[in-house]
ROVO-936977 format. One record per atom (N, C-alpha, C, O): x, y, z. Coordinates in steps of 0.1 Angstrom, whole numbers, padded with zeros to 4 digits, always signed. Atoms other than C-alpha are relative to their C-alpha. Example, Ala and Ser with C-alpha at 12.3 -4.5 7.8 and 13.67 -1.06 7.14 Angstrom:
BEGIN
+0009-0012+0000/+0123-0045+0078/+0009+0012+0000/+0019+0012+0007/-0009-0011+0000/+0137-0011+0071/-0008+0011+0008/-0003+0022+0009/
***
This chain:
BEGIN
-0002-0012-0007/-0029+0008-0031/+0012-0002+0010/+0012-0011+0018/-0011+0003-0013/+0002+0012-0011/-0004+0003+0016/-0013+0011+0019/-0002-0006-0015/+0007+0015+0027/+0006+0006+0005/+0017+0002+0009/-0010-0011-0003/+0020+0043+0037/+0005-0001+0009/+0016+0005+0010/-0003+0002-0021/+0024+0033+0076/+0007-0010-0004/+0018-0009+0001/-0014+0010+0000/+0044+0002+0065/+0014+0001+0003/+0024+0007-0002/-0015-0009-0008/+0071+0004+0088/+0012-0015-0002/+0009-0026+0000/-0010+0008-0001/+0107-0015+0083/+0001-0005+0016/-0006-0001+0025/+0000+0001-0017/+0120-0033+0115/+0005+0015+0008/+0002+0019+0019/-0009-0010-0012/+0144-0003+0122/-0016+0006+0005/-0020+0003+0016/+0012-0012+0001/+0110+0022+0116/-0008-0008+0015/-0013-0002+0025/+0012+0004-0013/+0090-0001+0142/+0006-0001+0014/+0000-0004+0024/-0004+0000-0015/+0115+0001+0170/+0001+0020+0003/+0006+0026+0013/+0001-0017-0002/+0110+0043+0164/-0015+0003+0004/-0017+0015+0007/+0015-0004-0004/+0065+0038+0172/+0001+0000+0013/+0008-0007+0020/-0001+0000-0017/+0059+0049+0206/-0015-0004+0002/-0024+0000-0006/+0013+0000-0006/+0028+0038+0223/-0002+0008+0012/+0004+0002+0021/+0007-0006-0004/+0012+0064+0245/-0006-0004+0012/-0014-0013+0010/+0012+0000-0012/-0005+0062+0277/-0004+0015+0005/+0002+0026+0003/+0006-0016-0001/-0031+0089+0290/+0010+0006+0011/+0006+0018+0011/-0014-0011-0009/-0001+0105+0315/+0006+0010-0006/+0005+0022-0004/-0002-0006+0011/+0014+0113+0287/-0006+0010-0008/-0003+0022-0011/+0006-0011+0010/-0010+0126+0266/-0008+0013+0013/-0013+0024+0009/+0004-0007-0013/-0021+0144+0297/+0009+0014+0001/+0005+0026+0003/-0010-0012-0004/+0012+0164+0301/+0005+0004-0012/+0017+0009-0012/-0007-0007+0010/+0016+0174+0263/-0009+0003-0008/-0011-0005-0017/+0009-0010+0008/-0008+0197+0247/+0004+0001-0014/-0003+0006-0022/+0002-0001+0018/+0004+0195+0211/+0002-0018-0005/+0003-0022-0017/+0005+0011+0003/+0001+0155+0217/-0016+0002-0005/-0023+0001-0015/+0017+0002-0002/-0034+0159+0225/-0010+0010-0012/-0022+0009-0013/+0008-0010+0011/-0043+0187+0193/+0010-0012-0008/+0001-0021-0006/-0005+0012+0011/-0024+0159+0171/-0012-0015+0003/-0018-0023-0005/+0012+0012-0003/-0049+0133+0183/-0011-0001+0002/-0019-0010+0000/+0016-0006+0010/-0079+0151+0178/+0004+0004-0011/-0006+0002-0017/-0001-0001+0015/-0069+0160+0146/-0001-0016-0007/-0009-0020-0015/+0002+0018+0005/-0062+0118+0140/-0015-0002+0001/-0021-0004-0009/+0012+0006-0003/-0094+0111+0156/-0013+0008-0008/-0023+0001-0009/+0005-0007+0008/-0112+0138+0135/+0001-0008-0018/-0007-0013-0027/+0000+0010+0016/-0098+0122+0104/-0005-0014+0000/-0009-0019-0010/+0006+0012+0005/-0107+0091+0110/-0011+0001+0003/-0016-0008-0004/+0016+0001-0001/-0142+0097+0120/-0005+0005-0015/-0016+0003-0018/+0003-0002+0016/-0141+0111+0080/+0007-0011-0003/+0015-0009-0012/-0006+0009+0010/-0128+0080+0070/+0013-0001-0004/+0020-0010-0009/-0021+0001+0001/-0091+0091+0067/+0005-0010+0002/+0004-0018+0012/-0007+0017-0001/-0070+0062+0059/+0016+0005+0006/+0021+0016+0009/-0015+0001-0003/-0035+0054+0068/+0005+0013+0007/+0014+0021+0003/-0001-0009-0007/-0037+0078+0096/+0018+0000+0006/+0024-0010+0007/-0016-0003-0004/+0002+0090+0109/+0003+0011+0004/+0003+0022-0002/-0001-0015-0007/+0011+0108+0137/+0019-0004+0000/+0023-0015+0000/-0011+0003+0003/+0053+0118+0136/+0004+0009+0012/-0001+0020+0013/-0007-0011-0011/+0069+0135+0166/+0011+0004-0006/+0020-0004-0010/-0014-0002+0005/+0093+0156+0152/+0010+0010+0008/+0021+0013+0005/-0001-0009-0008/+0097+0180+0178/+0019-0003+0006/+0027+0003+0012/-0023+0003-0010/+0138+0164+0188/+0007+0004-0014/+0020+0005-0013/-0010-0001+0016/+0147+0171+0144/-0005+0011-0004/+0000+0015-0014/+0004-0010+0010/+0125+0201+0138/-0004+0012+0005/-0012+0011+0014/+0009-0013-0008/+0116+0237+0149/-0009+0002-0008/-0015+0012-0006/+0014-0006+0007/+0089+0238+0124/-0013-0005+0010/-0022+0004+0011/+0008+0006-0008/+0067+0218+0147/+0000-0010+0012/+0010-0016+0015/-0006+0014-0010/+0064+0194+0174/-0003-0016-0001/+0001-0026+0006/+0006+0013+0005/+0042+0167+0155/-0008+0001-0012/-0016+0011-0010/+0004+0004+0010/+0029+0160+0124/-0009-0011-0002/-0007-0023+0000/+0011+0012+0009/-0002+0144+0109/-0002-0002-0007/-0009+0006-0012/+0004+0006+0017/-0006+0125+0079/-0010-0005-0003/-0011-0014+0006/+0013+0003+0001/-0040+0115+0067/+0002-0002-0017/+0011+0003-0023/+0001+0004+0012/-0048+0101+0033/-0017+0001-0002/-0026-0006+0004/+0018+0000+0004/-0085+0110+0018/+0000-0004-0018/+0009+0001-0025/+0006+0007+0009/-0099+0092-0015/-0006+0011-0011/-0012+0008-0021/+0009-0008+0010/-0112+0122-0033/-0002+0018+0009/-0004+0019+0021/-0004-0013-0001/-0110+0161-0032/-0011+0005+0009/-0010+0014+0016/+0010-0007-0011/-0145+0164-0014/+0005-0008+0013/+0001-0004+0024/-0002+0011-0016/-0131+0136+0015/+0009+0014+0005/+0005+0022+0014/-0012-0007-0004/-0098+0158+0018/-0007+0011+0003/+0000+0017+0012/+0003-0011-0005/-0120+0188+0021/-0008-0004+0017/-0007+0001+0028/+0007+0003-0013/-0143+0170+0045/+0006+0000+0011/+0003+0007+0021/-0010+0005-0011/-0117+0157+0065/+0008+0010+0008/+0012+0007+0019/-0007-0009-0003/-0099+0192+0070/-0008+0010+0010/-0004+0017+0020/+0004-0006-0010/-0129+0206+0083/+0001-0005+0008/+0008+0000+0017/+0003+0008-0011/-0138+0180+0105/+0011+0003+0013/+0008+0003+0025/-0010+0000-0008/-0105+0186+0121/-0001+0011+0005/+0000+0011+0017/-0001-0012-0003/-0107+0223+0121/-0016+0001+0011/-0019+0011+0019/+0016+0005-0008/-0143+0215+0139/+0005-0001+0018/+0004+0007+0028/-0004+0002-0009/-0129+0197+0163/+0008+0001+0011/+0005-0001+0022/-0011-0007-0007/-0098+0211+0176/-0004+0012+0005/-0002+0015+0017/+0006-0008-0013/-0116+0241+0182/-0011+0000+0006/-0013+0011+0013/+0011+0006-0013/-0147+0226+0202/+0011-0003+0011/+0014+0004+0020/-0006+0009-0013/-0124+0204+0223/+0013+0011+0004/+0017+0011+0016/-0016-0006-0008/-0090+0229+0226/-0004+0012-0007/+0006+0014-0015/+0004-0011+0004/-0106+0262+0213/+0016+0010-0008/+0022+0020-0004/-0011+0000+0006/-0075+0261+0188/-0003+0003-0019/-0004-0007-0026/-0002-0003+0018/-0076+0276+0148/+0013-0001-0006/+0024+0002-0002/-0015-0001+0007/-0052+0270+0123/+0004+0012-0002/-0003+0021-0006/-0011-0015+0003/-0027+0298+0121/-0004+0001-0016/-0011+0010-0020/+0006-0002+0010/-0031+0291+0087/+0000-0015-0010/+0006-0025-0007/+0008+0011+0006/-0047+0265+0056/+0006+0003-0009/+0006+0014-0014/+0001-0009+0013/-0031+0264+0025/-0005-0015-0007/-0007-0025+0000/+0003+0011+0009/-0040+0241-0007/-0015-0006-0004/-0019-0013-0014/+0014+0006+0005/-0078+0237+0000/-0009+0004-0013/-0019-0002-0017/+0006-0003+0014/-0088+0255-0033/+0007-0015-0007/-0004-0018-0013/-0009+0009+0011/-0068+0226-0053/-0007-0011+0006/-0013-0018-0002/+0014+0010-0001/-0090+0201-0033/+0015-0011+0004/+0017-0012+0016/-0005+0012-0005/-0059+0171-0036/+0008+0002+0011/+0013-0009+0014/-0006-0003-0010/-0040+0184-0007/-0002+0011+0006/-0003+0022+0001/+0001-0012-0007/-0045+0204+0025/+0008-0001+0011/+0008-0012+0018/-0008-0006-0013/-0022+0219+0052/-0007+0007+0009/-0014+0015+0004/+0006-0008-0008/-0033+0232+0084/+0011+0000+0009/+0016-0011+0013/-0009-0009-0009/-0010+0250+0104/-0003-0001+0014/-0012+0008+0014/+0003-0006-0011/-0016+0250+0142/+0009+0007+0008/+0006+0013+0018/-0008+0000-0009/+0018+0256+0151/+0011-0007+0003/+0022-0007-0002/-0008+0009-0005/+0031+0231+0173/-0007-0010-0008/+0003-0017-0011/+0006+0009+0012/+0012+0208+0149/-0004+0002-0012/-0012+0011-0014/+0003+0001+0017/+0009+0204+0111/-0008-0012-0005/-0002-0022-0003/+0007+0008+0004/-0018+0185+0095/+0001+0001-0016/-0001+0010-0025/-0004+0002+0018/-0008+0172+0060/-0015-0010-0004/-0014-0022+0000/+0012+0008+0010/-0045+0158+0041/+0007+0001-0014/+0009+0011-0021/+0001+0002+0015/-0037+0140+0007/-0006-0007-0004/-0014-0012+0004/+0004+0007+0009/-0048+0122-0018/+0013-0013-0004/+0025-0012-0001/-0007+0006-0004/-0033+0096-0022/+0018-0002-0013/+0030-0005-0010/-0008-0003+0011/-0013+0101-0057/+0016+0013+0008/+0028+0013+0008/-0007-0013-0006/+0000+0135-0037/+0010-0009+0011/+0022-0008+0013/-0007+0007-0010/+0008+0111-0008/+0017-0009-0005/+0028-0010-0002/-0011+0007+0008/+0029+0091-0027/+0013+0005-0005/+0024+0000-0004/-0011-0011+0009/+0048+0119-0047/+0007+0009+0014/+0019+0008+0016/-0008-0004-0011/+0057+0137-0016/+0008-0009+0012/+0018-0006+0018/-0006+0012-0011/+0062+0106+0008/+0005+0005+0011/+0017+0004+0013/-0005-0010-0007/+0061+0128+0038/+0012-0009+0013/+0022-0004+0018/+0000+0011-0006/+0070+0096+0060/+0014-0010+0000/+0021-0018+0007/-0021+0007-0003/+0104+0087+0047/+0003+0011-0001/+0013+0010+0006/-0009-0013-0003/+0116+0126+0045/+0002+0000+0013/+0013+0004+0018/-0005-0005-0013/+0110+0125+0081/-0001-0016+0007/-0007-0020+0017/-0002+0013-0008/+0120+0087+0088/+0004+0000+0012/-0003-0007+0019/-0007-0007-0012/+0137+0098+0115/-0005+0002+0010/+0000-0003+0020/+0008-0003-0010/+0113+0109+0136/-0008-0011+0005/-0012-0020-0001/+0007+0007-0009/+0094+0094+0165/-0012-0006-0006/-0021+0003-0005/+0016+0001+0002/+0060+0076+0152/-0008-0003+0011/-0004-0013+0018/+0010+0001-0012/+0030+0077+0179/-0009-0006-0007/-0014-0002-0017/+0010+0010+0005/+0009+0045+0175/-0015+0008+0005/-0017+0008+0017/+0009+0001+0000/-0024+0060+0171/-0013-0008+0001/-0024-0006+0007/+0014+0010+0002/-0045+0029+0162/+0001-0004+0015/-0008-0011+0020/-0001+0012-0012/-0031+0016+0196/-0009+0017+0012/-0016+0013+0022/+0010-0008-0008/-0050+0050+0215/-0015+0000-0002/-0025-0001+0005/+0018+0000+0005/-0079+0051+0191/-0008-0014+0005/-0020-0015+0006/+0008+0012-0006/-0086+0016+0203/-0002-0003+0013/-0009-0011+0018/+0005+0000-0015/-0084+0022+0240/-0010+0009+0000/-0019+0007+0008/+0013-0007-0004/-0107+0052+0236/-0015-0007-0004/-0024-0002+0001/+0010+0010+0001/-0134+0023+0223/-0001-0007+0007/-0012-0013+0006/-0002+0009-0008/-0125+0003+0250/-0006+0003+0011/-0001+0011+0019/+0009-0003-0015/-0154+0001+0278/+0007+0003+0010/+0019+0000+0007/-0009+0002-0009/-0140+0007+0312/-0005-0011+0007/+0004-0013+0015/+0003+0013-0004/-0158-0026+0324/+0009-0008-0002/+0012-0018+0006/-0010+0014+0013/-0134-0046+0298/+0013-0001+0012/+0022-0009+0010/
***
């Protein structure tokens, strides 16, 4: 199976790592990282968040998720759609692709949530279309929010 997050040198001097200040003062960081954190509590692999917000008026960040199977990718879409509006009382504008099960889009806006499969993942390769853009290290937040505050 490939890695989709496998980053060149250039690509790894484009990951930003995050601190809570940050995510503090940018409201479509913080609905991009519950949507990550959403997917990965469904098991979403090769999670990828993309700032695109300096190359794109479609949005201001982009999430990539990879699900194993047409019921994960469903799972995983709610999960998110769950989540985002408990914690930021936020609906997708709009959903397309969940009838077809291997890919779903969720619209928020300032954020786009891309769930594939991984075949779909591959064939679209959303990750080098938008090389370009900023990547926000995820695993390096999802692992401070595990992190006691004793530590």
């Amino acid at each position: 199976m490939p890695n989709y997050a496998q980053e060149s040198s250039l690509d790894a001097a484009l990951t930003t790592v995050v601190d809570a200040a940050t995510i503090a003062q940018d409201p479509s960081l913080q609905l991009a990282i519950a949507a990550a954190s959403a997917a990965d509590d469904r098991k979403g692999a090769d999670i990828t968040l993309l700032r695109v917000a300096h190359i794109s008026t479609l949005a201001d960040y982009f999430v990539i998720v990879t699900g194993f199977s047409k019921a994960q990718v469903r799972a995983i879409a709610g999960s998110i759609k769950d989540k985002v509006e408990e914690e930021l009382h936020r609906l997708p504008t709009r959903t397309e692709g969940q009838s077809e099960g291997s890919w779903t889009l969720q619209d928020y806006g300032d954020v786009i949530v891309h769930i594939l499969m991984p075949q779909e993942r591959e064939f679209y390769n959303l990750e080098a279309f938008w090389g370009h853009a900023e990547r926000v290290d995820f695993a390096a937040i999802d692992q401070r929010a595990h992190v006691s505050p004793s530590v």
